[in-house]
BAFI-3210 file (N, C-alpha, C; in Angstrom, 3 decimals, decimal comma, padded with zeros to 6 digits):
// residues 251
n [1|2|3|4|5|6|7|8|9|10|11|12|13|14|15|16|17|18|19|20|21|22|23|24|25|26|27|28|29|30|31|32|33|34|35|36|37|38|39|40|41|42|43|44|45|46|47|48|49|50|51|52|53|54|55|56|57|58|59|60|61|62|63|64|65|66|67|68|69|70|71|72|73|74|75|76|77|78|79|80|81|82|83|84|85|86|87|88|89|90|91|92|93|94|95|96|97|98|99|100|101|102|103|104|105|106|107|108|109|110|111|112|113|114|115|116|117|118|119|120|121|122|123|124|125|126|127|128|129|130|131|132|133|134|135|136|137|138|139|140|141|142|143|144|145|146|147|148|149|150|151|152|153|154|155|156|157|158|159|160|161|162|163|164|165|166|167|168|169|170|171|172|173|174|175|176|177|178|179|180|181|182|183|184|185|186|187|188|189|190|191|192|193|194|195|196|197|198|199|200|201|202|203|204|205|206|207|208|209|210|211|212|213|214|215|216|217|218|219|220|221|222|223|224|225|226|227|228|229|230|231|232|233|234|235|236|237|238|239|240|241|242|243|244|245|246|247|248|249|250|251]
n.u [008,133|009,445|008,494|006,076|006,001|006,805|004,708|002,823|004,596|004,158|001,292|000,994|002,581|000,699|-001,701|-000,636|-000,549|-002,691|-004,154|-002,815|-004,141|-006,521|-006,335|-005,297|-007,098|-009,466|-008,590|-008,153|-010,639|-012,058|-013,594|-012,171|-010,741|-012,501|-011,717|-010,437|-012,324|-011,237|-010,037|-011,574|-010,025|-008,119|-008,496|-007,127|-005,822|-005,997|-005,258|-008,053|-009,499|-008,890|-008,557|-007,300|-007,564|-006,336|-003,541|-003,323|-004,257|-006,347|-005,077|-005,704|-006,118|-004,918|-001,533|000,820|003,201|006,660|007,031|008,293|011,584|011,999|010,814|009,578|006,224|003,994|002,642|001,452|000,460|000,570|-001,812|-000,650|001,923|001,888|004,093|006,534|008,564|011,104|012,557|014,839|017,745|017,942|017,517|019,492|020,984|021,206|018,737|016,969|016,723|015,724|013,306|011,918|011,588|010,221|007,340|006,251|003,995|004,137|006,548|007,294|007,924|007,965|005,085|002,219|-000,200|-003,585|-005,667|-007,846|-007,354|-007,216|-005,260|-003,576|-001,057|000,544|-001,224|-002,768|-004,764|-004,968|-005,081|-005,114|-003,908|-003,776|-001,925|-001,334|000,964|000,717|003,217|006,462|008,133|006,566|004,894|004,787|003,678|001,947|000,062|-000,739|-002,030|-003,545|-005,467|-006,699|-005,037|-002,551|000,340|003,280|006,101|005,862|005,281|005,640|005,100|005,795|004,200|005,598|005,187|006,962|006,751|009,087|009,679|011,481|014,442|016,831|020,069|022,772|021,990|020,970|019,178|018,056|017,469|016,085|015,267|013,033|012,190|014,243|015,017|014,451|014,841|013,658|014,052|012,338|012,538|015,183|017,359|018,384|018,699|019,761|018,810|019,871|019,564|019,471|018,003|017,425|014,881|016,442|017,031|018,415|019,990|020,867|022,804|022,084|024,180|025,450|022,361|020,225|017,078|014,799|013,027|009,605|007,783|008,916|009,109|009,401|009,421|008,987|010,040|009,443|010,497|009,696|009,886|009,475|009,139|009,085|007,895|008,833|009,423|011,403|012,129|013,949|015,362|018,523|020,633|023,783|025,005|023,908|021,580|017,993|015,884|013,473|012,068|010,130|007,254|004,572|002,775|000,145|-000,614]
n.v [-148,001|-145,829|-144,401|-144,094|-142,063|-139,897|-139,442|-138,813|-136,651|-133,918|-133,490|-133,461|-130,556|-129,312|-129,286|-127,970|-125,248|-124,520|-124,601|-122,515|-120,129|-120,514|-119,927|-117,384|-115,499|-115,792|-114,963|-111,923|-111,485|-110,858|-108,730|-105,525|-105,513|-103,862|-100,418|-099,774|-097,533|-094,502|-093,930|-092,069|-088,612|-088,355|-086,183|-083,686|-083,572|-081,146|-078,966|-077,157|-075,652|-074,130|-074,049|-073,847|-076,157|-078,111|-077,564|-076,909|-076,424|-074,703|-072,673|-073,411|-072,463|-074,169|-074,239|-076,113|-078,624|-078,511|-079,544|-082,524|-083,064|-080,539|-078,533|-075,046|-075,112|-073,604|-070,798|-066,374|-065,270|-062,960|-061,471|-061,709|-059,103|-057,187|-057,455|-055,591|-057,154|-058,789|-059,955|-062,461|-061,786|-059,993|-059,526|-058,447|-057,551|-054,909|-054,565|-055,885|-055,548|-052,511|-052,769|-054,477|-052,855|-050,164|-051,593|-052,223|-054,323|-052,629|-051,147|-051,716|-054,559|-056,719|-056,990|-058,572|-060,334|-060,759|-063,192|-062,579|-060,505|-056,925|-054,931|-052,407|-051,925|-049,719|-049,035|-051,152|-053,585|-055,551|-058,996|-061,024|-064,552|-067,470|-070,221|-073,853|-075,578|-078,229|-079,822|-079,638|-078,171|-073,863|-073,964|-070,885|-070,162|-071,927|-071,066|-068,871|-069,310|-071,014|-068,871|-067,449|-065,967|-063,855|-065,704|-064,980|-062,576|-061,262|-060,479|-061,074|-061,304|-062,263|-064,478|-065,776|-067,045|-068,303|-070,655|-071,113|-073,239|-072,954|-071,062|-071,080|-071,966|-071,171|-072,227|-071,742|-070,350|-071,637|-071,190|-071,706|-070,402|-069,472|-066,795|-064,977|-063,401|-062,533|-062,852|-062,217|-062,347|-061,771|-058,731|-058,210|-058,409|-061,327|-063,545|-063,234|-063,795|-063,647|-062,909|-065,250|-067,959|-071,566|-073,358|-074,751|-076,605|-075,726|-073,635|-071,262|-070,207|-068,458|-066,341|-067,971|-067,782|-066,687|-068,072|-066,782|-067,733|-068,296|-066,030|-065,864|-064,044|-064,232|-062,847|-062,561|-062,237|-062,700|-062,475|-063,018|-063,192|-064,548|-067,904|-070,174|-069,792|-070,361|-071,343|-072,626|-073,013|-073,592|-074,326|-075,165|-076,970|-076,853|-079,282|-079,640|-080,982|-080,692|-078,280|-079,079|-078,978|-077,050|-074,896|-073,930|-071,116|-068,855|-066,383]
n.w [067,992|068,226|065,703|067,145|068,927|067,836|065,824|068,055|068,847|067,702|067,764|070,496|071,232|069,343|071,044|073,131|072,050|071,558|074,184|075,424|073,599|074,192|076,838|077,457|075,770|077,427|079,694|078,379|077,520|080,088|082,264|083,263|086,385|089,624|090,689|093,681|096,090|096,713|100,118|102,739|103,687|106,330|109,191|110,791|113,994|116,520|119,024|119,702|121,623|123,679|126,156|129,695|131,999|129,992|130,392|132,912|136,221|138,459|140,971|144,136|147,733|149,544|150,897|148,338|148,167|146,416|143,054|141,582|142,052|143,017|141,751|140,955|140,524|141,063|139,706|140,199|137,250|135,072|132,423|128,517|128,113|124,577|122,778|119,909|118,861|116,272|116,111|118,463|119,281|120,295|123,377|125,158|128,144|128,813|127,339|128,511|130,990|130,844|129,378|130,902|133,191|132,114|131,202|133,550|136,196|138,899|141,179|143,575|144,742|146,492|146,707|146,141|143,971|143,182|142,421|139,282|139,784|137,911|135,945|134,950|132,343|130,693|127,880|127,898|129,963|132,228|133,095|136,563|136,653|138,606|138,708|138,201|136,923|135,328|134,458|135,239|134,201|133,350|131,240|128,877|126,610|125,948|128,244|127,292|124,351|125,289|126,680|124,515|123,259|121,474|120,683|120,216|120,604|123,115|126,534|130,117|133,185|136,539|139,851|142,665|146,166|148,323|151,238|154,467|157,006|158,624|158,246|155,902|154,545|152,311|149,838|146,449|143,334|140,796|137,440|134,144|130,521|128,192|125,935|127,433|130,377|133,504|137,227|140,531|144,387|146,790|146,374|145,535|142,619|141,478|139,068|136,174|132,531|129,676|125,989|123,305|124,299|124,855|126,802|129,155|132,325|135,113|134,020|134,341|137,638|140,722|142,760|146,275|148,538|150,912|152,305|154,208|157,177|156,775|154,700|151,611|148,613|145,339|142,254|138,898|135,437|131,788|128,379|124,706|121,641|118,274|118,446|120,914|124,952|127,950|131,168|133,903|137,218|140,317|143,675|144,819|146,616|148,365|147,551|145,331|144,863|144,569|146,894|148,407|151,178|151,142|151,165|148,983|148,529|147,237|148,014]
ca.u [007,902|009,727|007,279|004,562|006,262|007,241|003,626|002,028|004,981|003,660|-000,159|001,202|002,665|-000,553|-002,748|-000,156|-000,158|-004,091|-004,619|-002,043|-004,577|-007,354|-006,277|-005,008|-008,038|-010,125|-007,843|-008,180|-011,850|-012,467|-013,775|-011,035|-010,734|-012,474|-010,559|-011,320|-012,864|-010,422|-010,249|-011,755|-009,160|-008,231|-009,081|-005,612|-006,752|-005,321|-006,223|-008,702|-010,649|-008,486|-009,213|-006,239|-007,206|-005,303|-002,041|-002,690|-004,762|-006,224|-004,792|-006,870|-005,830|-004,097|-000,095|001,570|004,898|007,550|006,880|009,279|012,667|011,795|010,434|008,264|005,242|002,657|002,987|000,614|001,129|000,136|-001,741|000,661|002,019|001,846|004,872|006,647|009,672|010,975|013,715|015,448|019,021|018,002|017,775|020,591|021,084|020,711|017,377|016,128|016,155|015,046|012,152|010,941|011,445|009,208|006,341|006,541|003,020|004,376|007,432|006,684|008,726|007,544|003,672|001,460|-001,108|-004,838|-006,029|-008,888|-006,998|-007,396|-004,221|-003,184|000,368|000,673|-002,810|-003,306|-005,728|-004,610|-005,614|-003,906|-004,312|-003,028|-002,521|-000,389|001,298|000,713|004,322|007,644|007,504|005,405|004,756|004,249|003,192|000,515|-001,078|-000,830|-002,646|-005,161|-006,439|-006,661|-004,453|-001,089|001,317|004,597|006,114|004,927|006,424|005,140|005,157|005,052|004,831|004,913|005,162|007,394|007,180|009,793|009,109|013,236|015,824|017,580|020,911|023,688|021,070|021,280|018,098|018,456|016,212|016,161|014,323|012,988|013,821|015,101|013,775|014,892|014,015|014,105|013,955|012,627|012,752|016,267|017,910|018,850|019,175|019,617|018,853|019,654|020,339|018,154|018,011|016,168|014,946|017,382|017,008|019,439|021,274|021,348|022,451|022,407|025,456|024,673|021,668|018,902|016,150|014,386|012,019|008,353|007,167|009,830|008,613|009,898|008,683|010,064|009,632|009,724|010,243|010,021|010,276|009,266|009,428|008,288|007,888|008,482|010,412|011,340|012,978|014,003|016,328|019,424|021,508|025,295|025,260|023,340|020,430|016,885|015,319|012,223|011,602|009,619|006,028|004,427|001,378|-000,520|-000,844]
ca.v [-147,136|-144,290|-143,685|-143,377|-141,026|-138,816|-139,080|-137,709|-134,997|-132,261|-133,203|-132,297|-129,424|-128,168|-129,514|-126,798|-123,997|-124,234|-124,332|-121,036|-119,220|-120,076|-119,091|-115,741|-115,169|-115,377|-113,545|-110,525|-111,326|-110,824|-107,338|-105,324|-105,289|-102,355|-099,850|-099,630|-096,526|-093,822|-093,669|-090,584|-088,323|-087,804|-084,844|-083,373|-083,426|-080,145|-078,317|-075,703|-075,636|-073,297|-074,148|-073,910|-076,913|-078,612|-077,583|-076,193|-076,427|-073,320|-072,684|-073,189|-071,561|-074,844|-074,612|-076,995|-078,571|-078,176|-080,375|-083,404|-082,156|-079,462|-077,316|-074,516|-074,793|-072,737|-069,121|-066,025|-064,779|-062,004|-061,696|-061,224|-057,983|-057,573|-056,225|-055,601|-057,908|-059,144|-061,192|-062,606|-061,726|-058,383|-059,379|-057,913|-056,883|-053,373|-054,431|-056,631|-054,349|-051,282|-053,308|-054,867|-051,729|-049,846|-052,558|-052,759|-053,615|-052,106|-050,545|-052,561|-056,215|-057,040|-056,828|-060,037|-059,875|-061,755|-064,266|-062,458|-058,671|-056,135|-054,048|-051,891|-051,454|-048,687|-049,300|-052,422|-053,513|-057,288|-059,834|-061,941|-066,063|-068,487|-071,710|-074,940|-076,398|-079,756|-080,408|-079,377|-076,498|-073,410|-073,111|-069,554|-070,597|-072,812|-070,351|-067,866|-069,474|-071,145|-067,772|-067,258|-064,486|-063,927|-066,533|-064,483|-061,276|-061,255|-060,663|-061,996|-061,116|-063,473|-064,252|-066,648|-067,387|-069,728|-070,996|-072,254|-073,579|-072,607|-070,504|-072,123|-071,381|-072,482|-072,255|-071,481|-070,076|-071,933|-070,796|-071,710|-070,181|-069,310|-066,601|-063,798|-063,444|-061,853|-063,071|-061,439|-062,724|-060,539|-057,533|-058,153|-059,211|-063,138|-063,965|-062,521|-064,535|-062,585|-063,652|-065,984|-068,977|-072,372|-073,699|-075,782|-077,065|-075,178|-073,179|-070,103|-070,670|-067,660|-066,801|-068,505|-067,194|-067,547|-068,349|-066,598|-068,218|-067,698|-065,616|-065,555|-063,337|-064,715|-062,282|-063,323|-061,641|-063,696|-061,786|-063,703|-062,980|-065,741|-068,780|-070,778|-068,770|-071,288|-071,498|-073,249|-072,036|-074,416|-073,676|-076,547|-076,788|-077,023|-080,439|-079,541|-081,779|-080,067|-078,476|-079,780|-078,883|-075,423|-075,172|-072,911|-070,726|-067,560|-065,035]
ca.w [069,162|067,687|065,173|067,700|069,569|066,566|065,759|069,318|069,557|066,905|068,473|072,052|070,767|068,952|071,934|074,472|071,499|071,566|075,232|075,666|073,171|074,634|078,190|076,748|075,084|078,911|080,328|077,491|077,578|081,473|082,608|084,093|087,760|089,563|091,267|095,366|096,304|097,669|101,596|103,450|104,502|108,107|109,454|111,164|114,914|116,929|120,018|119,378|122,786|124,429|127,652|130,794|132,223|129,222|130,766|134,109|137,366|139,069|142,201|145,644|149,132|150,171|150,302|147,947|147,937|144,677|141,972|141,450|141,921|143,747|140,687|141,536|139,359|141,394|139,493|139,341|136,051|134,249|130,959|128,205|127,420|123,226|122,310|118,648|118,766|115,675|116,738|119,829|119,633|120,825|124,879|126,066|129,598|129,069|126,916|129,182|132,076|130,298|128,983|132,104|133,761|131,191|131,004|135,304|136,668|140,282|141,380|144,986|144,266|147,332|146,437|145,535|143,120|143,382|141,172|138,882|139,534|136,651|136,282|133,489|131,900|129,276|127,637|128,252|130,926|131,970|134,357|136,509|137,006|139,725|138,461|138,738|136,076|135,906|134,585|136,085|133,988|133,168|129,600|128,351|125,450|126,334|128,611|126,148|123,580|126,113|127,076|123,212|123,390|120,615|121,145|119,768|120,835|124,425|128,154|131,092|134,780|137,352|141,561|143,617|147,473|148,789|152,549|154,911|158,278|159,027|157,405|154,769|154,502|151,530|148,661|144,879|142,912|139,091|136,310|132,388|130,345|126,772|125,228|128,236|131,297|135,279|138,173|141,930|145,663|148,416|146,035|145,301|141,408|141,430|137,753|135,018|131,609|128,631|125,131|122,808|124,980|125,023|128,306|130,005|133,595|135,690|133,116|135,543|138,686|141,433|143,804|147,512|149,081|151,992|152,252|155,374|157,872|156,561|153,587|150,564|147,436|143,898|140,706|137,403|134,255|130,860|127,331|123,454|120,096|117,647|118,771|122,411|126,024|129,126|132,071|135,073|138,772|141,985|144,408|145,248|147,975|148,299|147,285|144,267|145,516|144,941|147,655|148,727|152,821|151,271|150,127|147,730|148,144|145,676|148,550]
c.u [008,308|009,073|006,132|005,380|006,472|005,679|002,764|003,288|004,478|002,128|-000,019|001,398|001,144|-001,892|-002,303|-000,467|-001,859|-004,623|-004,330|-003,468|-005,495|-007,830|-006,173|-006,000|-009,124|-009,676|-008,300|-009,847|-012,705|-012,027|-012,735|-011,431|-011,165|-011,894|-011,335|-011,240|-011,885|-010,542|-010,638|-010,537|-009,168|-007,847|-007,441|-006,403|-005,302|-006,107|-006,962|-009,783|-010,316|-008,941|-007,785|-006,033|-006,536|-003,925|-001,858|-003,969|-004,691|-005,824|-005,224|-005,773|-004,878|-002,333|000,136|003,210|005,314|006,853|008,454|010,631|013,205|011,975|009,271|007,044|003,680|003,194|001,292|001,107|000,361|-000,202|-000,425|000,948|002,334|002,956|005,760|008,140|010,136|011,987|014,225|016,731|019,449|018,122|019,321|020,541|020,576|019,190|016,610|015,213|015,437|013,356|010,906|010,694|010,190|007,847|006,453|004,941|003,092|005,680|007,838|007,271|008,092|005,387|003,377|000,073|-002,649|-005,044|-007,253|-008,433|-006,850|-005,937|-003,932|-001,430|000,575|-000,900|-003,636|-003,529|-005,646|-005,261|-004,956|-004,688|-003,310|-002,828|-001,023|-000,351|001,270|002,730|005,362|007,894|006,577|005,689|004,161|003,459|001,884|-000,431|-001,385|-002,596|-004,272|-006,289|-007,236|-006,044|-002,831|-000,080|003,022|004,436|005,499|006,020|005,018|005,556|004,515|005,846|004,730|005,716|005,595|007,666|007,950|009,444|010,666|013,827|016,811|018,439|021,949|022,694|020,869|020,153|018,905|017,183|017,085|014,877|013,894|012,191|014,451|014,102|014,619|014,101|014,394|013,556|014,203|012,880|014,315|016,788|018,465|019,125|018,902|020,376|018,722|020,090|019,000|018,415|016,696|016,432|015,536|017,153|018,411|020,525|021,249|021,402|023,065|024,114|024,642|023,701|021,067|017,547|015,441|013,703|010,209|008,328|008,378|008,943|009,558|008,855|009,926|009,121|010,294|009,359|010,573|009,498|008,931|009,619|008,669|008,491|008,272|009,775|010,346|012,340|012,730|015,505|017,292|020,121|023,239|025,593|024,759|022,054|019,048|016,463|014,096|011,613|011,269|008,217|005,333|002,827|000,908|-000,811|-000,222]
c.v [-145,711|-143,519|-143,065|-142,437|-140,027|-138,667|-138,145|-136,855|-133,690|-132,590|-132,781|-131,245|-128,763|-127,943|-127,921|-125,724|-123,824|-123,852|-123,043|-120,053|-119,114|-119,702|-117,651|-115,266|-114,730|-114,694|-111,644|-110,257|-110,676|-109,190|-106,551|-105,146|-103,550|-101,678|-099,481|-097,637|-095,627|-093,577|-092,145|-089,962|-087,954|-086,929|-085,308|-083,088|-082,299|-079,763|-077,192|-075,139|-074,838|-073,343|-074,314|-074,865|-078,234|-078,887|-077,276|-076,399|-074,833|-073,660|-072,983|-072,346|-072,503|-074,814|-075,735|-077,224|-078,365|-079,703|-081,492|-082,762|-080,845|-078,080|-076,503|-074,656|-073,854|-070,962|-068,023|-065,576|-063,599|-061,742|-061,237|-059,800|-057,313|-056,881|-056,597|-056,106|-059,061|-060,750|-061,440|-062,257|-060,823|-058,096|-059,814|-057,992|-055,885|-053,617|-055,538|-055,655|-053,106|-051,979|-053,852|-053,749|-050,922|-050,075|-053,287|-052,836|-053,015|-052,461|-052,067|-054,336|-056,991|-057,472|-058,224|-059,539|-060,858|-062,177|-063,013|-060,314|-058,072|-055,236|-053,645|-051,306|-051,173|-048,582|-050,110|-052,745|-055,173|-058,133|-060,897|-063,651|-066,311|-069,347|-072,300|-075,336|-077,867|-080,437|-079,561|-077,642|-075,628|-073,069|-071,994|-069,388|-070,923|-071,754|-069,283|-068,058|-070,231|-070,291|-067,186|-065,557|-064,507|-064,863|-065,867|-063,527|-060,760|-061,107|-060,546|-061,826|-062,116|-063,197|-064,870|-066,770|-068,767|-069,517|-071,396|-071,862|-072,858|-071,790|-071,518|-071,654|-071,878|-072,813|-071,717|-071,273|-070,508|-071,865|-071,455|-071,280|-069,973|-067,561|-065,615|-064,061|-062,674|-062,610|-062,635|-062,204|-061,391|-059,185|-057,169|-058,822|-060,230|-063,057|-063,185|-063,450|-063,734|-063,671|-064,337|-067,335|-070,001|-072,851|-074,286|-075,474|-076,302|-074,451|-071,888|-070,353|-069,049|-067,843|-067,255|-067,326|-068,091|-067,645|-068,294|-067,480|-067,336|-067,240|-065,419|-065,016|-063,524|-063,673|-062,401|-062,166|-062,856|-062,625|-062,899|-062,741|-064,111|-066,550|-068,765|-069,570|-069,857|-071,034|-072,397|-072,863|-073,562|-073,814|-075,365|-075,935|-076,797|-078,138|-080,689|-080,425|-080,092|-079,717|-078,138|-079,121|-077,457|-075,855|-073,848|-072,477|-069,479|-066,598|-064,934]
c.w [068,854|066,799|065,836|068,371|068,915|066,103|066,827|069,560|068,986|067,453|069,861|071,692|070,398|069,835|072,972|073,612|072,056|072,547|075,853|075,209|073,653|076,218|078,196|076,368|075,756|079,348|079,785|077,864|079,334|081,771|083,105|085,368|088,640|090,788|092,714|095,125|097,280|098,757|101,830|104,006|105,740|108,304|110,415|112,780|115,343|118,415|119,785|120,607|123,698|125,900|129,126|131,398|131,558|130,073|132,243|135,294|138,019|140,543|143,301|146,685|149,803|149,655|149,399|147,910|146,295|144,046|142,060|141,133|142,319|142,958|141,217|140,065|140,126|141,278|139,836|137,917|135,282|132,895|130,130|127,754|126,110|123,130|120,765|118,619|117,476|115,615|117,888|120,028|120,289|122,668|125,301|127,878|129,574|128,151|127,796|130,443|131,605|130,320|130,594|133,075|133,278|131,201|132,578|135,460|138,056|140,113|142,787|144,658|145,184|147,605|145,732|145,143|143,299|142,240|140,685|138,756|138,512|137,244|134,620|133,409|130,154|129,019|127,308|129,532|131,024|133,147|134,873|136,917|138,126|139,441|138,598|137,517|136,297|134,954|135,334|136,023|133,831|131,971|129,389|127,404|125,347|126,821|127,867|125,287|124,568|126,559|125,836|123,197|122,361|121,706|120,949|120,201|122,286|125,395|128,962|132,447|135,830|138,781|142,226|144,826|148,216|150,559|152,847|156,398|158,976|158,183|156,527|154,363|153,162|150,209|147,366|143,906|140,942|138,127|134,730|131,725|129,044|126,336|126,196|129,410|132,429|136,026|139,588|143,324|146,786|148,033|145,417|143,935|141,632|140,171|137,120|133,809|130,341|127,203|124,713|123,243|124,806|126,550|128,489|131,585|134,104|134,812|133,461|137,039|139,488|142,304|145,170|147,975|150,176|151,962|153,746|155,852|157,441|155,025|153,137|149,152|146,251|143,096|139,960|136,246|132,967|129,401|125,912|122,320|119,190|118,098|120,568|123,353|126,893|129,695|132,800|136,112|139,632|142,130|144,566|146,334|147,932|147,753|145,702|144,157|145,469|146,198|148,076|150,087|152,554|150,451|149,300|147,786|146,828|146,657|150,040]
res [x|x|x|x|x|x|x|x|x|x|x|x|x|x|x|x|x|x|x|x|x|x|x|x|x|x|x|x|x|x|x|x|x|x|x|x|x|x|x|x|x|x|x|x|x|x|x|x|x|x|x|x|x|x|x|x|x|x|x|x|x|x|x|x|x|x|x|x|x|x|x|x|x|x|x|x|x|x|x|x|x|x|x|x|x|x|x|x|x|x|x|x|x|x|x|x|x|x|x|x|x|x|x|x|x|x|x|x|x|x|x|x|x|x|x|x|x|x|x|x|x|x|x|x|x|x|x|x|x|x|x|x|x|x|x|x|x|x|x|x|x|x|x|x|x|x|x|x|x|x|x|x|x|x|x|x|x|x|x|x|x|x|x|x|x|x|x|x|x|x|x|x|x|x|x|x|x|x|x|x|x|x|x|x|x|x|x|x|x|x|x|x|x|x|x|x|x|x|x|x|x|x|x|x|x|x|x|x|x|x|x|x|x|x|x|x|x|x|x|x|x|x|x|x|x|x|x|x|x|x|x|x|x|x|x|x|x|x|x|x|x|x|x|x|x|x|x|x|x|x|x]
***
């Protein structure tokens, strides 16, 4: 028995060496595999349609209430005014005011502007919109570039018309904004946002004010550099609770 087995072990052996070579040998022999065809690249999608109703709703004639939280988002606003700002660290106080002073389209605080009005400041000839942000805030930015107009280096005049059915007494006007900005009630200075700031929700808050019965006049001014434009304004109450019981027209 041991002989036969000593006999069939060197023929297994040469049976496995043989079968190795001639698997190896298909293998080597077999075409190489061909290489898949490189994918199309995808196109980088962007907005290029410049269009307002992207970000914003034109105004109509009907009052609206605040936005959630009792944000105003119904501004007019004023095209932008181009100006040569290289950086932001530069809004000061004393350059804020100078500047908005300077680049005033009316003296008159008290004055409301029409949707579609031509007005010129310095030698620029601008026009104003009405519209509704459809979020909380109003991006500067956005409308900027929606009008296709320079997105950097810009200031921005704005006005809007807030109703109250009552006097509202015990009330706090809070703005944030990007990058400087002012804003006035009734012709009178409320905030003042200087400095290179990003927007934050309430990160100016007025000392107590009122809020007459009937027509209230808000104009804001907004100045940037490099970098974003946007704001946002509501009023709170003593409790720090939004308030809501005011509505918001454009004239």
């Amino acid at each position: 028995m041991k002989s036969i087995q000593k006999l069939f072990s060197p023929l297994l052996a040469l049976s496995i060496l043989l079968s190795g070579q001639t698997f190896i040998h298909q293998a080597i022999a077999q075409p190489p595999a061909q290489q898949r065809a490189p994918l199309p690249p995808i196109p980088i999608k962007g907005d290029t349609t410049h269009t307002l109703t992207r970000h914003f709703k034109l105004a109509t004639n009907t009052k609206i209430a605040p936005y959630t939280n009792g944000f105003i988002h119904r501004w007019l606003v004023l095209e932008p005014i181009k100006k040569d700002i290289a950086r932001n660290n530069i809004f000061t106080d004393n350059y804020l005011r100078s500047e908005f002073k300077n680049n005033n389209f009316s003296e008159d605080y008290l004055m409301i502007p029409k949707a579609g009005e031509m007005v010129n400041v310095g030698n620029q000839a601008l026009n104003w919109y009405a519209l509704d942000s459809k979020t909380f805030n109003f991006n500067l930015f956005n409308f900027s570039y929606d009008i296709n107009k320079p997105k950097y280096g810009l200031l921005f005049w704005l006005v809007t018309v807030i109703d109250c059915s009552e006097e509202i007494q015990n009330v706090r006007m809070t703005a944030g904004c990007n990058s400087g900005g002012m804003f006035w009630l009734n012709g009178q200075e409320i905030l003042m946002l200087s400095g290179d700031r990003d927007m934050i929700v309430d990160n100016v808050a007025s000392p107590i004010l009122t809020l007459k019965k009937g027509r209230n006049i808000i104009r804001g001014a907004v100045i940037n550099g490099p970098g974003m434009a946007n704001f946002c304004l509501r009023f709170i109450d003593e409790k720090d609770q939004p308030v809501k019981n005011i509505s918001i027209s454009k004239d």
